[in-house]
Backbone bond lengths (Angstrom), bond angles and torsions (degrees), N, CA, C in turn:
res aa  C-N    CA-C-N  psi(-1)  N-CA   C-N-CA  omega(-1)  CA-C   N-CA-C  phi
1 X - - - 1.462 - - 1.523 111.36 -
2 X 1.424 118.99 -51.14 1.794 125.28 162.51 1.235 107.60 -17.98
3 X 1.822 85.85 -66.01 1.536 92.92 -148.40 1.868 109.29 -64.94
4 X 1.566 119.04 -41.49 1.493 115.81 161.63 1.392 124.37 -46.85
5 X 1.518 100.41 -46.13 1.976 80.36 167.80 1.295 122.19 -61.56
6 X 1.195 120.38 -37.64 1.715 127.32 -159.39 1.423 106.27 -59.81
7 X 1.732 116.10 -37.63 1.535 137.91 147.40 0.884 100.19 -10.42
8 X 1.501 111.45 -97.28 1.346 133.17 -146.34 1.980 106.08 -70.32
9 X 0.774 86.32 -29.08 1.428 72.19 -178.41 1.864 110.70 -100.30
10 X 1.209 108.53 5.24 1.356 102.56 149.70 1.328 136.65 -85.90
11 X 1.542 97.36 -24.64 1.915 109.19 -178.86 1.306 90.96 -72.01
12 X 1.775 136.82 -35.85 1.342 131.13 -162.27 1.624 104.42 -65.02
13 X 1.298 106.47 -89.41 1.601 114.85 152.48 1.728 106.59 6.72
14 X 1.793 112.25 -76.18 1.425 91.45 -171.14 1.316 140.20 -93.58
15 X 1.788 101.38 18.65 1.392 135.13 151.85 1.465 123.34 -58.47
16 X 0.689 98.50 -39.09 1.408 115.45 177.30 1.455 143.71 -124.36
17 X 1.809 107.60 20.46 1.558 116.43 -179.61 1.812 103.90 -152.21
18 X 1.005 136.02 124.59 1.235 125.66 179.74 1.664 129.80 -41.68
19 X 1.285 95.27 -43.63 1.890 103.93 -160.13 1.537 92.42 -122.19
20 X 1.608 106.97 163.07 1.349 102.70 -163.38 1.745 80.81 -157.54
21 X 1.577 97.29 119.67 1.675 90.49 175.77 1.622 121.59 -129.33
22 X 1.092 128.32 164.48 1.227 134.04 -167.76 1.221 137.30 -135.23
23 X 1.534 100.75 118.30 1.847 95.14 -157.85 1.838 112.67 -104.37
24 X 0.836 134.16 -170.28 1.684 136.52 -171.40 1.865 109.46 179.98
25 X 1.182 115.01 171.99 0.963 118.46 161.19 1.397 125.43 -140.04
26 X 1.334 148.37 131.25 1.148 142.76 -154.74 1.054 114.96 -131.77
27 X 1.374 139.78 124.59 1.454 146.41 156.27 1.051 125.38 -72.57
28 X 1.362 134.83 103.88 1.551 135.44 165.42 1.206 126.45 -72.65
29 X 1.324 133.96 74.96 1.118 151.69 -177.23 1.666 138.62 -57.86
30 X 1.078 113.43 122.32 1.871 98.05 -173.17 1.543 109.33 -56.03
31 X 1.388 116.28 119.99 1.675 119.35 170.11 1.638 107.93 -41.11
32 X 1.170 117.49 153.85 1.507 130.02 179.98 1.855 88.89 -139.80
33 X 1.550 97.65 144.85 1.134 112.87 154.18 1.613 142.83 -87.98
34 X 1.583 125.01 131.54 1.329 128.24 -149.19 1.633 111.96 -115.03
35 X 1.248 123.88 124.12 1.522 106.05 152.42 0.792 128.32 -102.93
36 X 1.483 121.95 107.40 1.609 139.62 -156.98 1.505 98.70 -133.65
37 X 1.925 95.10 155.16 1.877 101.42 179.35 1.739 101.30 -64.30
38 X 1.332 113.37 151.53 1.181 118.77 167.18 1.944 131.57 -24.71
39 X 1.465 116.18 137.33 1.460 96.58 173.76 2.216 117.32 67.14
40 X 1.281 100.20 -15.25 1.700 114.21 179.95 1.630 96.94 -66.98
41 X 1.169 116.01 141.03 1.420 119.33 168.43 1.363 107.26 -113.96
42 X 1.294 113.96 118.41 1.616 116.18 -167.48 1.847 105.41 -79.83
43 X 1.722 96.94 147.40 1.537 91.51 -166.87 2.341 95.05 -98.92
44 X 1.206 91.85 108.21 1.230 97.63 -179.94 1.671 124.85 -86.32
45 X 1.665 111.89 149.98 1.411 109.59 -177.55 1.043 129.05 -93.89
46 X 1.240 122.00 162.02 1.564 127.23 -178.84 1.937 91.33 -80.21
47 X 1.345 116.30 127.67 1.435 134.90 179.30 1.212 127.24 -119.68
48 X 1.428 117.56 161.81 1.531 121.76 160.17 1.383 105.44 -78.92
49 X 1.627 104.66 164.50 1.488 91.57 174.64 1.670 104.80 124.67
50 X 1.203 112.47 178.56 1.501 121.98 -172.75 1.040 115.62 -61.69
51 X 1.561 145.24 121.25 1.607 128.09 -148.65 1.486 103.31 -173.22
52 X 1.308 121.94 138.08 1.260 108.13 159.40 1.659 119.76 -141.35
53 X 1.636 118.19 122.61 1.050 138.40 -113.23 2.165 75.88 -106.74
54 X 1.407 94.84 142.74 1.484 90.51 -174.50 1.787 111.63 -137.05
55 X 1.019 136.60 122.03 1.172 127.85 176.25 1.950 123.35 -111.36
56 X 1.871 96.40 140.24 1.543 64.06 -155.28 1.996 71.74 -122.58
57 X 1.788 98.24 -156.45 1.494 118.89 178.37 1.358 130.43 -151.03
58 X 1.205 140.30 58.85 1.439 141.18 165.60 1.263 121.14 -53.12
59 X 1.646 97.64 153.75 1.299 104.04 165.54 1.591 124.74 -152.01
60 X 0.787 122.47 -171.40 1.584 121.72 -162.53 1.720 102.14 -67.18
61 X 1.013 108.61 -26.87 1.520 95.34 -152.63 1.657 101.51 -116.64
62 X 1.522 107.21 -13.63 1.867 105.54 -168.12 1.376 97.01 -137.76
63 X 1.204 150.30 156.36 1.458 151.08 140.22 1.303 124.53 -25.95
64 X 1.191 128.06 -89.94 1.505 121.43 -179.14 1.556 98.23 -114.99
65 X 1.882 109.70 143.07 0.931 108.45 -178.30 2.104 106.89 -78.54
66 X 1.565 95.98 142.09 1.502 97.78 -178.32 1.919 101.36 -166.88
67 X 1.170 96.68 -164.80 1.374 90.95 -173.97 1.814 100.45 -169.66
68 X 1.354 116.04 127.18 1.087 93.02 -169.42 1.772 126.31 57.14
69 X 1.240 101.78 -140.30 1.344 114.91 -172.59 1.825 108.58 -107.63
70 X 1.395 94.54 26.86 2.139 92.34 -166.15 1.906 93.06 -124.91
71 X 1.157 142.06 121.91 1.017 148.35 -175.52 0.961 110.62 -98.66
72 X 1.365 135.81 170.65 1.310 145.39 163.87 1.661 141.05 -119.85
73 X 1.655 85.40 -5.74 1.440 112.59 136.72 1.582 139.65 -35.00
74 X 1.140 137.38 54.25 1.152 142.64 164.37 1.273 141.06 -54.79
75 X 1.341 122.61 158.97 1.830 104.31 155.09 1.854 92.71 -110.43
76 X 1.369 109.40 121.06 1.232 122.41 154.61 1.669 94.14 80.20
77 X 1.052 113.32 168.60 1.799 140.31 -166.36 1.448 96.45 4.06
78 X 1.335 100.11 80.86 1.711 118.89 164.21 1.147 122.33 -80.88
79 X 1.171 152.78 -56.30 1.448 160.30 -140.87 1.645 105.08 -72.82
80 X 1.707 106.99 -37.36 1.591 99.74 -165.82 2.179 105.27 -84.85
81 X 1.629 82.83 0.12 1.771 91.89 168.23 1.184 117.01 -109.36
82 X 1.379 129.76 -13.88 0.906 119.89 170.70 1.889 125.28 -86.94
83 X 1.431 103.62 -17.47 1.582 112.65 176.52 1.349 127.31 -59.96
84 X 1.500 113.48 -41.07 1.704 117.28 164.32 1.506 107.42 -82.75
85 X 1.466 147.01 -4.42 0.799 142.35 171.95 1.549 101.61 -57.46
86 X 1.753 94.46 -72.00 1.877 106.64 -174.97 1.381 97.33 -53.80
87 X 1.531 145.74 -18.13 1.063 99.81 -166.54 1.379 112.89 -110.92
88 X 1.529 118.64 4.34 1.483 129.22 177.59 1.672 91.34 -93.72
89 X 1.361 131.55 -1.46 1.691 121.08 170.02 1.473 110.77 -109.55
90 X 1.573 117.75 -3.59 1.404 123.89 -169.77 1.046 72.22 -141.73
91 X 1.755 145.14 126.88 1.673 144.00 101.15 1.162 97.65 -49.65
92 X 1.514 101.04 157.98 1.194 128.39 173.26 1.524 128.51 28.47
93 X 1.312 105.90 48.23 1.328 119.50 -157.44 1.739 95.74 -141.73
94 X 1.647 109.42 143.58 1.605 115.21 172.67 1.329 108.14 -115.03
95 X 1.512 107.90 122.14 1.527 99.23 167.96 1.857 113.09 -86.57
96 X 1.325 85.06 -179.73 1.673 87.25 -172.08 1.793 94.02 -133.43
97 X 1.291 112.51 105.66 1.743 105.96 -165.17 1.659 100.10 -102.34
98 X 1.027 103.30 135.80 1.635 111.44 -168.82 2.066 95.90 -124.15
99 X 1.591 93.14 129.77 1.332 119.46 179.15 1.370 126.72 -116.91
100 X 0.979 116.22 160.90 2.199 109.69 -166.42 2.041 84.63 -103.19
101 X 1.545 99.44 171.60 0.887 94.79 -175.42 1.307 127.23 -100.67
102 X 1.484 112.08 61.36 1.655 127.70 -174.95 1.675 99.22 -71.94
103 X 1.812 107.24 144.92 0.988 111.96 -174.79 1.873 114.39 -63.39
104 X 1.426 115.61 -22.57 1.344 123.59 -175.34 1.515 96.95 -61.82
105 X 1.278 132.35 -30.91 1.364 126.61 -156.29 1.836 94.13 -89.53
106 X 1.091 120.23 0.79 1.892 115.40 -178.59 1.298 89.91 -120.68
107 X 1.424 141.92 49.47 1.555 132.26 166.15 1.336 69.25 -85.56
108 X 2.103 81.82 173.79 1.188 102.03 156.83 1.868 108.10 -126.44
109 X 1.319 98.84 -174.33 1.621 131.07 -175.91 2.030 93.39 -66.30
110 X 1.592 115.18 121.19 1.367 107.96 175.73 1.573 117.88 -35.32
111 X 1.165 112.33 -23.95 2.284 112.31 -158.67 1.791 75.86 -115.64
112 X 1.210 149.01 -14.20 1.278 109.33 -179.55 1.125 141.36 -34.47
113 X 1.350 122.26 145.18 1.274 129.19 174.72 2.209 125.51 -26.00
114 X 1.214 137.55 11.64 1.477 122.12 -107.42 1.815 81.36 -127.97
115 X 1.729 109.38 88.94 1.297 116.49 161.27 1.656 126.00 -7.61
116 X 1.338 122.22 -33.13 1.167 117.29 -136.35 1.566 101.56 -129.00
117 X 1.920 101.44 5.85 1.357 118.32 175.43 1.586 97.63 -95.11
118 X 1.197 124.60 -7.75 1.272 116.10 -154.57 1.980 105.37 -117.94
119 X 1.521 97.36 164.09 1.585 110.94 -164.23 1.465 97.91 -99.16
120 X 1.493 130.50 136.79 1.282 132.42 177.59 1.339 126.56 -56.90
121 X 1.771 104.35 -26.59 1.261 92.74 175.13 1.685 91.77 -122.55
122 X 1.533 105.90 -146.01 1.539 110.94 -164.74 1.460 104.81 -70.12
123 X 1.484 120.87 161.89 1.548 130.12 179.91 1.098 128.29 101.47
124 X 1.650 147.97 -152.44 1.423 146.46 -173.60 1.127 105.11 78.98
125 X 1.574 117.54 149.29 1.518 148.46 -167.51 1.390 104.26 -83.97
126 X 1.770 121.13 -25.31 0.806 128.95 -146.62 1.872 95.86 -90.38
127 X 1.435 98.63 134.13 2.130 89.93 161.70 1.217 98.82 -119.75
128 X 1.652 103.58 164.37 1.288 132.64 -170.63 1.315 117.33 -123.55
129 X 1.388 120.46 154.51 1.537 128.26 155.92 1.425 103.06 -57.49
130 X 1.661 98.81 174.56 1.652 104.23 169.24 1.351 96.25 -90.61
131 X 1.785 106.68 171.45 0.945 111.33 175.54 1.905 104.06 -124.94
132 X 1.462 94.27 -156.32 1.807 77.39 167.40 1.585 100.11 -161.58
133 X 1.133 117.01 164.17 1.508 145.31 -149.71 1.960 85.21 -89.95
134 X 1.379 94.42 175.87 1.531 133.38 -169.46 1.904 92.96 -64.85
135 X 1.308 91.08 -59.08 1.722 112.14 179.21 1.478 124.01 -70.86
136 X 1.462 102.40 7.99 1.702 95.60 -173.58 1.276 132.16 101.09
137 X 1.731 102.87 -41.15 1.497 111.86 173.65 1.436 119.91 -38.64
138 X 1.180 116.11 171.96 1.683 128.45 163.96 1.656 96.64 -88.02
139 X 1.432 118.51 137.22 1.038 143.90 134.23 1.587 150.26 -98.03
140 X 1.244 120.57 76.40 1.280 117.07 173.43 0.646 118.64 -20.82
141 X 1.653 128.22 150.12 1.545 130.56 147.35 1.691 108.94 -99.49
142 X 1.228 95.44 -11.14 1.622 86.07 161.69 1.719 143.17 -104.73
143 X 1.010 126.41 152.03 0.885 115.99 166.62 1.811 126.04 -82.27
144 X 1.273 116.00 159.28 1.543 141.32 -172.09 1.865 86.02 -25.41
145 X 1.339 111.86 -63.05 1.602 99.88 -156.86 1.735 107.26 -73.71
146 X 1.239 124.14 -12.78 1.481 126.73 -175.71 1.563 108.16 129.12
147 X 1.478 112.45 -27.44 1.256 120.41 -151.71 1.733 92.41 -77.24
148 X 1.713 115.20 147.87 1.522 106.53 -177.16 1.435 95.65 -101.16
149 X 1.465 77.68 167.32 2.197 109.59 -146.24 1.739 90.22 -68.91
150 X 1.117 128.67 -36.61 1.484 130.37 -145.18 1.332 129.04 95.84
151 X 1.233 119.22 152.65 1.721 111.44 138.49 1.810 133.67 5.25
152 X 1.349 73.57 -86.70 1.529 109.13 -155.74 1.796 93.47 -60.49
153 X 1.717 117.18 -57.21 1.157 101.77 -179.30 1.815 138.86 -82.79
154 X 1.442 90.92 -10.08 1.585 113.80 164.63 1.436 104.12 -43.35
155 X 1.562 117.16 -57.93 1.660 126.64 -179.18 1.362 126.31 -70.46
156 X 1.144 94.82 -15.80 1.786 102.08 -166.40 1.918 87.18 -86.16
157 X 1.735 114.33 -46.34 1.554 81.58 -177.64 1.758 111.21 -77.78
158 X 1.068 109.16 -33.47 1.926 90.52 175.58 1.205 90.42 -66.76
159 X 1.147 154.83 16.58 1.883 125.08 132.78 1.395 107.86 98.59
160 X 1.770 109.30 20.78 1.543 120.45 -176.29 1.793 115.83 -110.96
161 X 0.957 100.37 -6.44 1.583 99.72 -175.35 1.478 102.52 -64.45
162 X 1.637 118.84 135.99 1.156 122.40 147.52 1.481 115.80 -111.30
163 X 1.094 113.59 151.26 2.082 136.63 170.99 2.144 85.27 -28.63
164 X 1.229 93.05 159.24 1.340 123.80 177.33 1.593 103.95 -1.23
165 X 1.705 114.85 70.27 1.092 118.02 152.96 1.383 108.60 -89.98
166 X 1.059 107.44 138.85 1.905 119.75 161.68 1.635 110.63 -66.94
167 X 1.457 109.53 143.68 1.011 103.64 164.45 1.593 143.95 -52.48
168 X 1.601 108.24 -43.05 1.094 115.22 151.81 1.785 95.51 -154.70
169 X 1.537 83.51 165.31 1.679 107.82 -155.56 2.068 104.43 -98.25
170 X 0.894 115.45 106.94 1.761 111.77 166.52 1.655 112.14 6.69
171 X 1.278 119.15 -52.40 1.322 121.89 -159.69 1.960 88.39 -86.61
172 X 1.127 119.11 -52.24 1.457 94.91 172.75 1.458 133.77 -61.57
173 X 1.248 108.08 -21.20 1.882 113.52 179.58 1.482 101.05 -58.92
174 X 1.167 110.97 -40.95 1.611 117.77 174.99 1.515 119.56 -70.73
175 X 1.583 129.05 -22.89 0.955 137.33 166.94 1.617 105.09 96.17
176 X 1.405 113.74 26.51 1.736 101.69 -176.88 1.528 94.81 -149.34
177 X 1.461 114.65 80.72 0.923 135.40 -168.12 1.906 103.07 -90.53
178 X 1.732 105.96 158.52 1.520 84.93 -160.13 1.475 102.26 -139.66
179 X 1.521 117.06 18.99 1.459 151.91 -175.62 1.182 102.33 -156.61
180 X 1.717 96.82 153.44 1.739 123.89 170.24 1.265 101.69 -78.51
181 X 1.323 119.52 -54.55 1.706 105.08 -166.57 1.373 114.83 -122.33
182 X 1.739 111.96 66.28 1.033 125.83 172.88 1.746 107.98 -85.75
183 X 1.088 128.09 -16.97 1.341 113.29 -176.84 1.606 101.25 -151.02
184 X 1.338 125.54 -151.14 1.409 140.95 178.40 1.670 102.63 -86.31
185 X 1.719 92.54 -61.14 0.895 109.12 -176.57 1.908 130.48 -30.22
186 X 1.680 92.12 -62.06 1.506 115.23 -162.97 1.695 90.41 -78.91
187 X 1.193 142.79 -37.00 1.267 140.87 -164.38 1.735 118.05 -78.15
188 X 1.408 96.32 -34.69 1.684 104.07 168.18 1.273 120.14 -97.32
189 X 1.244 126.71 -4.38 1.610 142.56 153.18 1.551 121.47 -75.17
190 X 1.343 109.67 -22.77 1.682 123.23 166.09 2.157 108.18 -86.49
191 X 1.487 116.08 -7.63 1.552 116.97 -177.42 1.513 93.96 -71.10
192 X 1.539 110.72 151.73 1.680 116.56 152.18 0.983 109.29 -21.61
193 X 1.145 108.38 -106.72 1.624 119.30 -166.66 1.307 131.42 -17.51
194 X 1.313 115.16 -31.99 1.532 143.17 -173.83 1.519 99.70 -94.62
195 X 1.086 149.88 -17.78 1.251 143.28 -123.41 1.849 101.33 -148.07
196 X 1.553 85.90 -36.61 1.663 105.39 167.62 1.496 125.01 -109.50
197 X 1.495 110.81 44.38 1.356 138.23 166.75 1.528 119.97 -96.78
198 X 1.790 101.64 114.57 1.293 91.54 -153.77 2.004 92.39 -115.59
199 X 1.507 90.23 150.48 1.543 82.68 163.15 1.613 145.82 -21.48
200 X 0.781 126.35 119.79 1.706 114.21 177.30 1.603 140.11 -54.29
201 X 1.768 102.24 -16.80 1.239 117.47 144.60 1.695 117.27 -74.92
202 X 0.994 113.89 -15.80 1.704 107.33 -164.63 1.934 106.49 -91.10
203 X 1.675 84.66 -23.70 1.752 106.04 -173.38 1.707 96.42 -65.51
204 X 1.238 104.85 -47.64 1.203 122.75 -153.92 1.483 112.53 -59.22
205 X 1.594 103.11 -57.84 1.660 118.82 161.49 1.152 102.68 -43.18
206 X 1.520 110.17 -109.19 1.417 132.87 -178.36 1.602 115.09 -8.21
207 X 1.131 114.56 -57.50 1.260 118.61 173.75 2.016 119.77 -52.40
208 X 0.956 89.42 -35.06 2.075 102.93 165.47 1.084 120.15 -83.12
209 X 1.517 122.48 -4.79 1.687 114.58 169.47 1.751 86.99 111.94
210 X 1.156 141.05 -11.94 1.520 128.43 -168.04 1.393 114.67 -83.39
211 X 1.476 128.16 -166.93 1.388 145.49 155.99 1.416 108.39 -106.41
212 X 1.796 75.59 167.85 1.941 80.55 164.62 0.822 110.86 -174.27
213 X 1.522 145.14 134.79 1.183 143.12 -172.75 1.388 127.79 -152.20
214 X 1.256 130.43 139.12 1.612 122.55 -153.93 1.726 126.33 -108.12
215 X 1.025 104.81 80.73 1.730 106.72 166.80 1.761 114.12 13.02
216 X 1.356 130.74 102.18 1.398 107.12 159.83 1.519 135.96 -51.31
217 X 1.533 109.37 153.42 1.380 109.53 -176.66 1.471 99.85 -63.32
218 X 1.689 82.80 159.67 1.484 91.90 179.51 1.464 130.21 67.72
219 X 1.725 128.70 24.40 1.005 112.14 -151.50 2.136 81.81 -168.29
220 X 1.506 100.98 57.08 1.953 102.91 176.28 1.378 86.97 -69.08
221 X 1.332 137.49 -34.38 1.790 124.94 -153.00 1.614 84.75 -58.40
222 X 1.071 126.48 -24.53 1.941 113.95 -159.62 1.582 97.23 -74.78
223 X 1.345 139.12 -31.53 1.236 140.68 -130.40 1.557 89.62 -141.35
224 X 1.964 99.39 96.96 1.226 112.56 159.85 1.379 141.06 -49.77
225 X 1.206 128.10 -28.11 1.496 153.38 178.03 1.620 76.54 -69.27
226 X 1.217 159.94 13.08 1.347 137.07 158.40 1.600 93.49 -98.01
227 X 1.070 137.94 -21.63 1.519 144.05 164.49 1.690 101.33 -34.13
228 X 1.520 109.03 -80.17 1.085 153.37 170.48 1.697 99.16 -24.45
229 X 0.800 122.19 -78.72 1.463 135.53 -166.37 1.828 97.19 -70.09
230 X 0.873 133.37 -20.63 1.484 146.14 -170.65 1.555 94.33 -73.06
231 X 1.742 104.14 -75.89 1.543 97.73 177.00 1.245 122.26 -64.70
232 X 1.045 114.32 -12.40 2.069 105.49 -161.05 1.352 84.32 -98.22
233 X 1.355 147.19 9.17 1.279 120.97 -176.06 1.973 90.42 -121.60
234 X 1.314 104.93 -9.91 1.569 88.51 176.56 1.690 102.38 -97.67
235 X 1.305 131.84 -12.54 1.037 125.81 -169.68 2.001 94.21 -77.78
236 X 1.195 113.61 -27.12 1.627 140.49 175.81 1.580 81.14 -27.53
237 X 2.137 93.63 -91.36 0.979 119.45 -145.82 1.950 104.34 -59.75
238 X 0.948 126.85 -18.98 1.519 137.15 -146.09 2.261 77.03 -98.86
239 X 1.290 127.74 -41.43 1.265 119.43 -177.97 1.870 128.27 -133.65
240 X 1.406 90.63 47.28 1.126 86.52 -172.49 1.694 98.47 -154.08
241 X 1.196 102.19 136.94 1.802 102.99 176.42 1.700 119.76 -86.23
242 X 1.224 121.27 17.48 1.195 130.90 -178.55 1.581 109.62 60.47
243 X 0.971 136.58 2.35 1.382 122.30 172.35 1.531 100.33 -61.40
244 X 1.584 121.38 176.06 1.566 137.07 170.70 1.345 113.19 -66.43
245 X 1.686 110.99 -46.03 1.208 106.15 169.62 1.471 145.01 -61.40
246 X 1.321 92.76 -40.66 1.455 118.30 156.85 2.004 125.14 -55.79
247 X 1.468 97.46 -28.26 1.197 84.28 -159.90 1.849 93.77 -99.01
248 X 1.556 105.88 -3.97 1.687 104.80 161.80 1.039 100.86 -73.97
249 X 1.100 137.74 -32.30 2.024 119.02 -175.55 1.363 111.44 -61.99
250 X 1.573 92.96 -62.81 1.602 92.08 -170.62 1.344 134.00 -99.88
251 X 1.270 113.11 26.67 1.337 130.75 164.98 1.317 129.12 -59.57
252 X 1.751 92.11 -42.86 1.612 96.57 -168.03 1.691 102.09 -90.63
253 X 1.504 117.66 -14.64 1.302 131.88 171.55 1.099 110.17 -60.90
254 X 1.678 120.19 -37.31 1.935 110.04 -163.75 1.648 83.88 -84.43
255 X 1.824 127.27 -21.23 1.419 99.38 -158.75 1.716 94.47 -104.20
256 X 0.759 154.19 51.86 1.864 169.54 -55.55 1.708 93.70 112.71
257 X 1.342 131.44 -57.39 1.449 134.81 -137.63 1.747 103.74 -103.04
258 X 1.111 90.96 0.47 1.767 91.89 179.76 1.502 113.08 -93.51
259 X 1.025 144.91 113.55 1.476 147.35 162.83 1.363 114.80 -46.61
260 X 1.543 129.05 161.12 1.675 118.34 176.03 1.542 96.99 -78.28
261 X 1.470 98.90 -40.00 1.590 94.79 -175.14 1.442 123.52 -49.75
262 X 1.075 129.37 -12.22 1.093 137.78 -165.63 1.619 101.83 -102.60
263 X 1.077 125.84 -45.71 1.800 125.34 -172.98 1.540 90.67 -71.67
264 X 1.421 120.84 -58.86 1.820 124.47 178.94 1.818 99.13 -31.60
265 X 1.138 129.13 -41.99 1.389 117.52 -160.43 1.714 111.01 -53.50
């Protein structure tokens, strides 16, 4: 079923937007040695350990997204470099950036909206966005001195608090909650505002005029940039001794060494 929506809403997307780009993340890993039957390709893990974490950007029509001499190739927090890239190489153009479903890609924004950061009654380290009322208004979550309102009084002005609710209820700590207003918790996590809290990658796009849309689990064959990452990580292993230093030289060389023709296959 994923995998048919993910379809359909990609043919939509490229119905209706010119460029279509594609992000991944890749670990370059120190080689380990295997004793395996002949010709076996060992299925290796994602690890702790000596690594260097790589982010890249394709797209339908060019190899790596870049512009000039400014790439969009990173190690780590790519997206907010890669957005003026596409859009000083695409004017007037929307990309639509499609992501697998790694848990890094569902963080959220430090002040997000996120019930379950917050203390029932007044206090916590934690700050928040505003939120907003039944009516539209803006709602703080803080109070006058900075300090946030809580739980308990967040609900009382949208006009939801009841007498001796718990903060949260057994069946939510577990996450399989089986009522709306079993606790504090589950009842102010079901409001708008709360409910329309979006990832911090999704803020990030969306918020610039882009798309975005996410690969089903279970399903890398969909997501060419695994092409991509296939060769640049054996051309890695084939010239590089895994040290850090080493693996800044030739990192950006194995991802330089891939043809489009070759990810298209």
């Amino acid at each position: 079923m994923w995998k048919k929506l993910f379809f359909q809403q990609l043919e939509l997307n490229k119905k209706k937007l010119r460029i279509f780009g594609l992000i991944n993340l890749a670990g370059f890993s120190k080689k380990k040695t295997y004793w395996d039957p002949k010709d076996h390709i060992p299925l290796r893990k994602k690890e702790n350990g000596l690594s260097f974490h790589i982010s890249d950007f394709l797209t339908e029509i060019d190899n790596h997204l870049k512009f000039e001499d400014e790439e969009a190739c990173v190690i780590m927090k790519p997206v907010k470099k890669a957005i003026p890239i596409f859009e000083q190489k695409y004017p007037d153009s929307i990309g639509v950036f499609a992501f697998n479903d790694a848990t890094s890609h569902a963080a959220y924004a430090p002040d997000a909206l996120i019930v379950h950061h917050m203390n029932l009654n007044l206090g916590g380290k934690k700050k928040f966005k505003n939120g907003f009322k039944s009516d539209g208004k803006i709602q703080s979550i803080h109070l006058s001195d900075g300090h946030p309102k809580g739980i308990k009084l967040v609900l009382e002005e949208k006009g939801l608090w009841k007498k001796e609710l718990k903060r949260i209820c057994s069946e939510c700590k577990i996450h399989s909650p089986t009522k709306n207003n079993c606790c504090a918790v589950r009842i102010l996590s079901l409001q708008p505002d709360f409910t329309a809290q979006r990832p911090l990658i999704q803020e990030i796009i969306e918020d610039q005029g882009h798309k975005i849309i996410f690969y089903p689990k279970f399903h890398c064959e969909l997501n060419f940039i695994e092409q991509f990452w296939d060769a640049a990580k054996q051309f890695t292993r084939n010239n590089c001794d895994y040290t850090f230093k080493e693996l800044e030289k030739t990192v950006p060389d194995a991802l330089n060494s891939v043809p489009l023709i070759q990810i298209q296959k």
